[in-house]
C-alpha positions as CSV (number, residue, x, y, z in Angstrom):
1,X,-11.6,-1.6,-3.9
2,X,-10.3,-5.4,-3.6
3,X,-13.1,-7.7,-2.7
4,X,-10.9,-10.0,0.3
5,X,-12.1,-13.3,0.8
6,X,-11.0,-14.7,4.5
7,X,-9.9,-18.7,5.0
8,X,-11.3,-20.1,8.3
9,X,-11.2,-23.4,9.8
10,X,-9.4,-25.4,12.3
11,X,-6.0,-27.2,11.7
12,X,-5.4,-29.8,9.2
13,X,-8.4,-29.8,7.3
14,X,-6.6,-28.0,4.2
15,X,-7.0,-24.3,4.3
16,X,-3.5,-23.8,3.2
17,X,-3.4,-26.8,0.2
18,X,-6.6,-24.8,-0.9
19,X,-5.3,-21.7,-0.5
20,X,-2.3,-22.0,-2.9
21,X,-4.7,-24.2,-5.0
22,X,-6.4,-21.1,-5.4
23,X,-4.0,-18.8,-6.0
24,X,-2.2,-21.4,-8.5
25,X,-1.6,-22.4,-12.4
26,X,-5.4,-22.6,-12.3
27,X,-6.1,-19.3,-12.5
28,X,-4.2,-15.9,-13.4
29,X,-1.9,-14.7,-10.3
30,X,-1.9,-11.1,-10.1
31,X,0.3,-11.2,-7.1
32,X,1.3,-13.5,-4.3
33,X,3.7,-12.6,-1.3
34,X,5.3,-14.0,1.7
35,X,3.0,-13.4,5.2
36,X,4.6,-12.0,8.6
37,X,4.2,-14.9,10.7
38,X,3.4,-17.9,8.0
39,X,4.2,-18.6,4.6
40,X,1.8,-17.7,1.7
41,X,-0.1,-15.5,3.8
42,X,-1.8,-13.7,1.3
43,X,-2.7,-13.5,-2.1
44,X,-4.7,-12.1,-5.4
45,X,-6.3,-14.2,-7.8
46,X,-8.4,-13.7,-10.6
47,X,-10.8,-16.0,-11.6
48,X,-13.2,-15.4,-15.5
49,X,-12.6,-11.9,-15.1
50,X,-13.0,-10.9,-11.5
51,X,-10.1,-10.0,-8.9
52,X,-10.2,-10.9,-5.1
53,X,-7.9,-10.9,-2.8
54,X,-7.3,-14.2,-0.3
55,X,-6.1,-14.5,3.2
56,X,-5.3,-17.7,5.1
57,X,-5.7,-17.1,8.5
58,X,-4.3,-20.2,9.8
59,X,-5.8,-22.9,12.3
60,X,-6.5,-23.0,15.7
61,X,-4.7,-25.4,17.9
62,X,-7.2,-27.2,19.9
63,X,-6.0,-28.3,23.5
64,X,-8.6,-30.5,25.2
65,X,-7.6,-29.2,28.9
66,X,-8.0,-25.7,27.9
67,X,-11.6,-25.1,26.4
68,X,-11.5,-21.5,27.5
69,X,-8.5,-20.8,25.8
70,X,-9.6,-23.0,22.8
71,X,-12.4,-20.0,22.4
72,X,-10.7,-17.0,22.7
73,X,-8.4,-18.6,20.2
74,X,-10.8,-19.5,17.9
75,X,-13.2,-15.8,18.0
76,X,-9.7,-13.5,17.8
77,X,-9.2,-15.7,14.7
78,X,-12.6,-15.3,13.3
79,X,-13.1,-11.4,14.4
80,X,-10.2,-11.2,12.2
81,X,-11.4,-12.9,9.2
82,X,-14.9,-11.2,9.9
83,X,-13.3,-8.0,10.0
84,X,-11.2,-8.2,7.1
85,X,-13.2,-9.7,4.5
86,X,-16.3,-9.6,2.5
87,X,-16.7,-13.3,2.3
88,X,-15.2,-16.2,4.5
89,X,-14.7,-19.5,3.3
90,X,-15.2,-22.0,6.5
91,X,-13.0,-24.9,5.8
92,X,-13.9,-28.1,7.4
93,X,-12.7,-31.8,6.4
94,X,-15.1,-34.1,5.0
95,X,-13.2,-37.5,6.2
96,X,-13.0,-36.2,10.1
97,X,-16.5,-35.3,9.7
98,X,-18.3,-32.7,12.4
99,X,-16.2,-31.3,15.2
100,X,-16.8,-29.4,18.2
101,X,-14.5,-26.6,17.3
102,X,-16.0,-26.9,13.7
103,X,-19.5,-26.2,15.8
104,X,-17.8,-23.6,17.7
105,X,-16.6,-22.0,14.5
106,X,-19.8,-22.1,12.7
107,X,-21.5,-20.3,15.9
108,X,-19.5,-17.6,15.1
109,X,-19.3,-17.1,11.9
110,X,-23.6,-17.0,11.7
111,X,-23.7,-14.4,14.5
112,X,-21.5,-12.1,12.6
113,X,-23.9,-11.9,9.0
114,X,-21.2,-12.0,7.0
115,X,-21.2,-14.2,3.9
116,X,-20.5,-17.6,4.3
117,X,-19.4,-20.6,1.4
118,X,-18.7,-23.7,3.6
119,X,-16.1,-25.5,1.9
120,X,-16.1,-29.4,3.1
121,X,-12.7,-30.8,1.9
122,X,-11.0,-34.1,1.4
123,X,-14.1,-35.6,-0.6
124,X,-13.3,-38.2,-3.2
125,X,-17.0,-39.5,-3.5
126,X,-18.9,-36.5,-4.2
127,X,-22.3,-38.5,-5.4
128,X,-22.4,-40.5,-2.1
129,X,-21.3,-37.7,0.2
130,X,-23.6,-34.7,-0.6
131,X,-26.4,-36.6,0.4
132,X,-28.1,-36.3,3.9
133,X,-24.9,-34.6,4.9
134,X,-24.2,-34.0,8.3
135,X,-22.4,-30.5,7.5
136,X,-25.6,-29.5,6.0
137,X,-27.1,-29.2,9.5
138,X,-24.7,-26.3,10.1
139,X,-27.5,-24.2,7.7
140,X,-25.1,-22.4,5.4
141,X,-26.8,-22.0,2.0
142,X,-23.3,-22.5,0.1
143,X,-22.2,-25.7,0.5
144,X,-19.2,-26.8,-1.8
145,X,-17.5,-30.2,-1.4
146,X,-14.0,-30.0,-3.0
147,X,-10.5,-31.6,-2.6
148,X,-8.1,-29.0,-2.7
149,X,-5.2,-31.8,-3.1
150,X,-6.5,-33.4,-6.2
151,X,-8.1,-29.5,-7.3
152,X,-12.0,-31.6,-7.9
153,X,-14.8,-28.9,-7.6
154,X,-11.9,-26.1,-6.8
155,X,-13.4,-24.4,-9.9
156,X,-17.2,-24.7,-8.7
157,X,-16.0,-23.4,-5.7
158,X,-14.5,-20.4,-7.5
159,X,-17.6,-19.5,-9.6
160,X,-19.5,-19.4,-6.5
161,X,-16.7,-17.0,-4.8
162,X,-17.0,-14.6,-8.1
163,X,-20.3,-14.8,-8.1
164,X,-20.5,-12.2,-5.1
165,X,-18.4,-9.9,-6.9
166,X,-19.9,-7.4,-7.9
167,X,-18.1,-5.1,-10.5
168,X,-18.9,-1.5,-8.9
169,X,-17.5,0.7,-11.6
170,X,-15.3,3.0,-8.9
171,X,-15.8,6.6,-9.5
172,X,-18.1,5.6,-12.0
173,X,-16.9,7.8,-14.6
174,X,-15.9,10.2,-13.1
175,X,-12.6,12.7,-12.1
176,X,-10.1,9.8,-11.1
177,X,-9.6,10.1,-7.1
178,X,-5.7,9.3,-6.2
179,X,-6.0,6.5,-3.8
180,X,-2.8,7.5,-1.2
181,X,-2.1,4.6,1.7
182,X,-0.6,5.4,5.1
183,X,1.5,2.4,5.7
184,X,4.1,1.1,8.4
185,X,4.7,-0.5,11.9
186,X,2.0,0.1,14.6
187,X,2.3,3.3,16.4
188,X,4.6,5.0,14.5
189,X,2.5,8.0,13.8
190,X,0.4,7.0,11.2
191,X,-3.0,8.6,12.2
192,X,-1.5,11.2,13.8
193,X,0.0,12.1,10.5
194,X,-3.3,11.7,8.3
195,X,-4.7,13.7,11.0
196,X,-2.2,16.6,10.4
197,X,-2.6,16.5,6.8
198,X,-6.3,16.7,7.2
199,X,-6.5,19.2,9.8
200,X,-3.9,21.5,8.0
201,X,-5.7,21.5,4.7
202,X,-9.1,22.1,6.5
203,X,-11.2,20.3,3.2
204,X,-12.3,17.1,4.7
205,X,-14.9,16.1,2.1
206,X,-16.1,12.9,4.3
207,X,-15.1,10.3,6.5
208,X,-16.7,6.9,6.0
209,X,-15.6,3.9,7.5
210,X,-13.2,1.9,5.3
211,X,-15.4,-1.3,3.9
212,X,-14.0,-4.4,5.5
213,X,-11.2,-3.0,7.1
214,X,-10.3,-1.5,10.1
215,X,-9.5,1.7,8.9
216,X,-10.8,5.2,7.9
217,X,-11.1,6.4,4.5
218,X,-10.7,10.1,4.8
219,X,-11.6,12.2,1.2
220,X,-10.1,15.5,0.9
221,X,-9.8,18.0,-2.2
222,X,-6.5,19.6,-2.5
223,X,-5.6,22.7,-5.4
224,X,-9.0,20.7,-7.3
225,X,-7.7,17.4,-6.9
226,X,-9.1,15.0,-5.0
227,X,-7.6,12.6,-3.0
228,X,-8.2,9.7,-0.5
229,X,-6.3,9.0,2.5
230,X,-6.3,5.2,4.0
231,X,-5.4,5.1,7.8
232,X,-3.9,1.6,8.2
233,X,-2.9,2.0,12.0
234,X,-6.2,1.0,14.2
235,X,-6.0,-2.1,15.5
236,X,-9.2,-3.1,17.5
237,X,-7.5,-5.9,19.6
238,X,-4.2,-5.3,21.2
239,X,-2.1,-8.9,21.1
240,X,0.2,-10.1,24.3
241,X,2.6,-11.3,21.5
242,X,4.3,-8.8,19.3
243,X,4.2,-11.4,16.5
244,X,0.6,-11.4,16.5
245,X,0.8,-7.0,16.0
246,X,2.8,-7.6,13.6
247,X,0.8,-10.4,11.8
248,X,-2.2,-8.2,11.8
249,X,-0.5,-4.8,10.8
250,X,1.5,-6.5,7.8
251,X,-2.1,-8.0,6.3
252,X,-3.7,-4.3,7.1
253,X,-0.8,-2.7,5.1
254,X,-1.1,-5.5,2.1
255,X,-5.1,-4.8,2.0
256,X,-4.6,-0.6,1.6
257,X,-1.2,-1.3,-0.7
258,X,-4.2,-3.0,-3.3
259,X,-6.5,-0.6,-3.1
260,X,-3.5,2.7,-3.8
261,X,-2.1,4.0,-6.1
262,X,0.7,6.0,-3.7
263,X,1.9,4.5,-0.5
264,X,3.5,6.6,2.1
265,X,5.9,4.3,3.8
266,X,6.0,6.1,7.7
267,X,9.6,5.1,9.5
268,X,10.2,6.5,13.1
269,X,13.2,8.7,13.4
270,X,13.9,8.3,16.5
271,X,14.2,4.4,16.1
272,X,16.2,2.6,13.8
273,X,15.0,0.9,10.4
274,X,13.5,-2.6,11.6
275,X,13.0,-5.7,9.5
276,X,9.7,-4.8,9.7
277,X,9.6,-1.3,8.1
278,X,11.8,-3.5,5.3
279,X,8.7,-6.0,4.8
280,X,6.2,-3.4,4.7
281,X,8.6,-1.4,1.9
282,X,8.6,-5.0,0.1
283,X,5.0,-5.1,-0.1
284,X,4.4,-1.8,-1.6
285,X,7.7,-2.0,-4.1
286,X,6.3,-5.6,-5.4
287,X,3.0,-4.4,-5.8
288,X,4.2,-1.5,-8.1
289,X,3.1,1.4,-6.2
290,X,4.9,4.7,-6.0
291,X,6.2,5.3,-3.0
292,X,6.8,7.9,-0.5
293,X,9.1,7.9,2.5
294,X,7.8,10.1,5.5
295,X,10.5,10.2,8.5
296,X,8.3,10.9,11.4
297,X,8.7,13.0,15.0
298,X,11.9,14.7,13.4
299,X,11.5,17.0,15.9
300,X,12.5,14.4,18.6
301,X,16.0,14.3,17.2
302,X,19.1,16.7,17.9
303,X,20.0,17.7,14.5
304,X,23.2,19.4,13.1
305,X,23.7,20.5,9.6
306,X,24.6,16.7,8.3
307,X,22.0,14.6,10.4
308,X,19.2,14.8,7.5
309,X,22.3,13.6,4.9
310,X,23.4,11.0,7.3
311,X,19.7,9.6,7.7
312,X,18.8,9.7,4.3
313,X,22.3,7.9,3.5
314,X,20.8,4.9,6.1
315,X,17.6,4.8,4.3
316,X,18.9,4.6,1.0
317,X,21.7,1.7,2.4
318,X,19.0,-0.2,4.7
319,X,15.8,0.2,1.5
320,X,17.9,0.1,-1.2
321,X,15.4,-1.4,-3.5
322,X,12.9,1.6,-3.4
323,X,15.7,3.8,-4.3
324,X,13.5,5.9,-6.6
325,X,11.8,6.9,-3.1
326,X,11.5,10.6,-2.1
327,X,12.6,11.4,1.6
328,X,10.7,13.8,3.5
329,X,11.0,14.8,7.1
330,X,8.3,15.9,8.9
331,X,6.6,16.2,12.6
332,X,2.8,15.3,12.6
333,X,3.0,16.5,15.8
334,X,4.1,20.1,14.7
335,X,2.8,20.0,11.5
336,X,6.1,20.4,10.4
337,X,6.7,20.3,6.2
338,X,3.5,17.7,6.3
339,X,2.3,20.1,3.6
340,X,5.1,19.2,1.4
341,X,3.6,15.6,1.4
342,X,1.1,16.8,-0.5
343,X,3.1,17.8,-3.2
344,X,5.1,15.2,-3.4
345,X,2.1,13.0,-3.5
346,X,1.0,15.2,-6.8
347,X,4.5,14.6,-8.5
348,X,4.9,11.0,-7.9
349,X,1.6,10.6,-9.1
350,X,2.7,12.3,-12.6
351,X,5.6,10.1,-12.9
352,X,3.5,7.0,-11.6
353,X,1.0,8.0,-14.9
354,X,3.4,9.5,-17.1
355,X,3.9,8.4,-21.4
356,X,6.7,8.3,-23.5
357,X,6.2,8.6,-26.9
358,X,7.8,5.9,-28.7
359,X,9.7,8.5,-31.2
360,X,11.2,9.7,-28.0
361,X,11.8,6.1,-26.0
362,X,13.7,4.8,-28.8
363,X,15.8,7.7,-29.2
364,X,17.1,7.5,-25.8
365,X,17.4,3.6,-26.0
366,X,19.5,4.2,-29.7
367,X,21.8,6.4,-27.6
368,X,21.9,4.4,-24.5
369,X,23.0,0.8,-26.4
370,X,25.4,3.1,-28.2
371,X,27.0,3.9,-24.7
372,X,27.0,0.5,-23.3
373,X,27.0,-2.1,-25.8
374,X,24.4,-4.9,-24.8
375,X,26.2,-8.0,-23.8
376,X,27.3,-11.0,-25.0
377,X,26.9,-14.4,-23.9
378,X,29.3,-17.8,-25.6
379,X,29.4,-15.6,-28.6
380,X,25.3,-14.7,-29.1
381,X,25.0,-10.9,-28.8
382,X,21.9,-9.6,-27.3
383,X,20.2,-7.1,-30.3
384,X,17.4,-4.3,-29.0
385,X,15.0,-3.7,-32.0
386,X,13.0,-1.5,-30.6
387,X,10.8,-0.1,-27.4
388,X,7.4,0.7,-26.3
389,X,5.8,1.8,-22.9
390,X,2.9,-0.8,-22.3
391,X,1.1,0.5,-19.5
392,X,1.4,3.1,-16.5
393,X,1.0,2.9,-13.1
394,X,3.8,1.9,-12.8
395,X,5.2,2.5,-16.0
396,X,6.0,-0.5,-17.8
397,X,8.0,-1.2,-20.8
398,X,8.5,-3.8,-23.3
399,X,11.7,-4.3,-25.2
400,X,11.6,-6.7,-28.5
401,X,15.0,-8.8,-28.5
402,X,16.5,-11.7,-30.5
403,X,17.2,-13.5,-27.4
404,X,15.0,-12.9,-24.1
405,X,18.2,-15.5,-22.6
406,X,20.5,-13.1,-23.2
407,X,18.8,-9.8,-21.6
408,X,20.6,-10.0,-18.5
409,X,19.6,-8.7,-15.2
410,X,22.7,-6.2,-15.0
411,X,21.2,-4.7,-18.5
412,X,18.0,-4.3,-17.4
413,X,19.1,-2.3,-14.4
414,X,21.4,-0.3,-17.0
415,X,18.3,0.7,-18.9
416,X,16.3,1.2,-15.9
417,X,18.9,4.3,-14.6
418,X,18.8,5.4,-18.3
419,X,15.2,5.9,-18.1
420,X,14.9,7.2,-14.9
421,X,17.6,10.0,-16.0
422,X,16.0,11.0,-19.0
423,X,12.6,11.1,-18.0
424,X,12.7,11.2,-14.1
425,X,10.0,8.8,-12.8
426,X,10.6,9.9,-9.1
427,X,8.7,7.8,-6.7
428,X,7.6,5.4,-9.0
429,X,8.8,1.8,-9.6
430,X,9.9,0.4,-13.3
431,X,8.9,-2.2,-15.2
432,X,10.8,-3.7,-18.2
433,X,9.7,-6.8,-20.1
434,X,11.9,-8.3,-23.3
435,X,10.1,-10.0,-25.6
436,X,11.8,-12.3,-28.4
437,X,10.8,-11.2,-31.7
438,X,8.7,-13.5,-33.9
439,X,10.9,-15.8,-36.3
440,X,13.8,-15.0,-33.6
441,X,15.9,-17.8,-32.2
């Protein structure tokens, strides 16, 4: 389970310049994706071995006329980042010095318990500024001065965030749990449909509440296998704006994507495909998760013999990156083929962990290059010496080349489709890597 570490402060005082300092060329980026609403939303890092995932929640506006406003602003803010995180880093600027809104902030954020690092930013002086402090009468026991801009302290700052992580050894051991996330736009069925698949199977091992997040972790033992569901739809607060829904469902659906290993991407039948659904799709495809597209409230529609063809045709036109998706239509109403998700999870999840034996990968790669000659470019020909699967989940392959410039994108997607029809991989994403063989030029 990702520990999430929340950015809080007001405007200008550099939650964003420490943000991407954070998730930049100083450390190892694991991944790092557009938000909703802003840019650079969200992000993992790793820092000396430990993962954490970041969120920049963006700064309050303050309006002087307003206070009220200024208030409820600044708590839906900070309810998020309370909710949503393990650890919040409260960003204030060291040059401005104190504010009221800082004040107002800080109130907060010690009501709620959680763990707090106060960051003061935009110090150059560090000798002469940690001393008799005014942000020290805030009473935080982390106090980092830092300047994001210039990256001084960043990594102090960093070695106290990793500090609270603790490795917890998941599962400790023990039979792997398939981690499955119920993703997509709000109220489109979502609990409803983890509801049906609970109900139906009637082996509901627990229900705790999902750490951090506002969502339910449902267990559940299917056939011997055990499997846990995470419900991405509550949202606490309902927003006047409908960028603000979709602001907090996108970082809900990118904080379950990291913690599964099978994401079941919910659309709406009865409503076409929005730019939405196509940013939540993004989110899972980048992070290498196998996917699963559920068509919800099928029943709703009038259906002749062609309207599931004609659907699925829209799917694969409108998410034509997550091609390797299965389509399944179901009611979570009805219950309707909601047992098939099951199975489908089971399969993906062989393809998501499956092996090819070298012997047999280089085989089909010989044949393949025999087919399709690899290209060309001013006279260099690319040369494939051999391949090896890396990793799983999602399978991920490394091909040794004289020339990593000439393994062009149009190849790679050649010997994609030859590995997905020899071995399948259904649901599951592909990764190919060339690397230029020593003493190559």
């Amino acid at each position: 389970m990702s520990f999430t570490v929340a950015i809080v402060g007001r405007p200008n005082v550099g939650k964003s310049t420490l943000f991407n300092r954070i998730i930049g060329k100083r450390i190892s980026i694991v991944d790092d994706k557009p938000g909703v609403t802003r840019d650079r939303i969200y992000g993992e890092a790793e820092w000396n071995g430990k993962r954490f995932t970041l969120i920049d929640t963006g700064g309050i506006e303050p309006t002087v006329k307003e206070k009220d406003i200024i208030l409820n602003k600044i708590k839906q803010q900070v309810d998020f980042a309370i909710d949503n995180s393990d650890l919040i880093l409260f960003v204030t600027d060291g040059k401005d010095g104190l504010t009221s809104t800082d004040l107002d902030i800080a109130d907060i954020l010690r009501k709620s318990g959680k763990t707090v690092i106060l960051v003061v930013n935009k110090v150059d002086n560090f000798d002469s500024t940690k001393i008799d402090n005014e942000f020290y009468k805030l009473g935080f026991d982390d106090v980092i001065f830092v300047s994001a801009i210039h990256g001084l302290a960043t990594g102090d700052l960093l070695d106290k965030i990793t500090s609270y992580i603790i490795d917890s050894g998941l599962d400790n051991g023990e039979e792997e749990i398939v981690k499955v996330a119920v993703i997509g736009r709000p109220n489109i069925g979502k609990s409803s449909l983890v509801n049906a698949i609970l109900g139906e199977e009637r082996v509901i091992v627990s229900d705790v509440p999902g750490t951090t997040r506002d969502a339910i972790d449902s267990y559940l033992e299917v056939d011997g296998k055990k499997m846990l569901l995470i419900d991405t739809a509550g949202l606490k607060r309902k927003s006047k704006m409908s960028e603000d829904v979709e602001y907090y469902s996108m970082l809900r659906a990118l904080s379950a994507v990291e913690r599964a290993d099978v994401a079941l991407l919910v659309l709406d039948a009865t409503e076409d495909i929005s730019e939405q659904d196509k940013r939540i799709a993004g989110i899972a495809h980048e992070a290498g998760k196998a996917i699963i597209i559920v068509v919800n409230k099928w029943d709703l529609v009038e259906k002749d013999s062609y309207t599931a063809d004609e659907f699925s045709k829209k799917i694969r036109d409108e998410l034509n990156f997550i091609k390797y998706a299965p389509i399944v239509y179901i009611s979570a109403k009805t219950g309707q083929r909601v047992g098939q998700i099951l199975e489908l999870i089971n399969r993906v999840m062989e393809n998501y962990t499956l092996r090819i034996k070298t012997s047999v990968l280089n085989e089909v790669i010989r044949e393949a290059t025999a087919v399709t000659e690899p290209p060309s470019i001013k006279g260099k020909k690319l040369k494939l010496y051999y391949a090896s699967q890396v990793a799983v989940k999602p399978p991920t392959f490394c091909f040794f080349v004289n020339d990593i410039n000439l393994f062009h994108f149009s190849y790679e997607r050649y010997l994609e489709n030859v590995l997905r029809k020899a071995f399948g991989f259904e649901g599951t994403p592909i990764v190919i890597k060339p690397k230029q063989r020593k003493g190559e030029s």
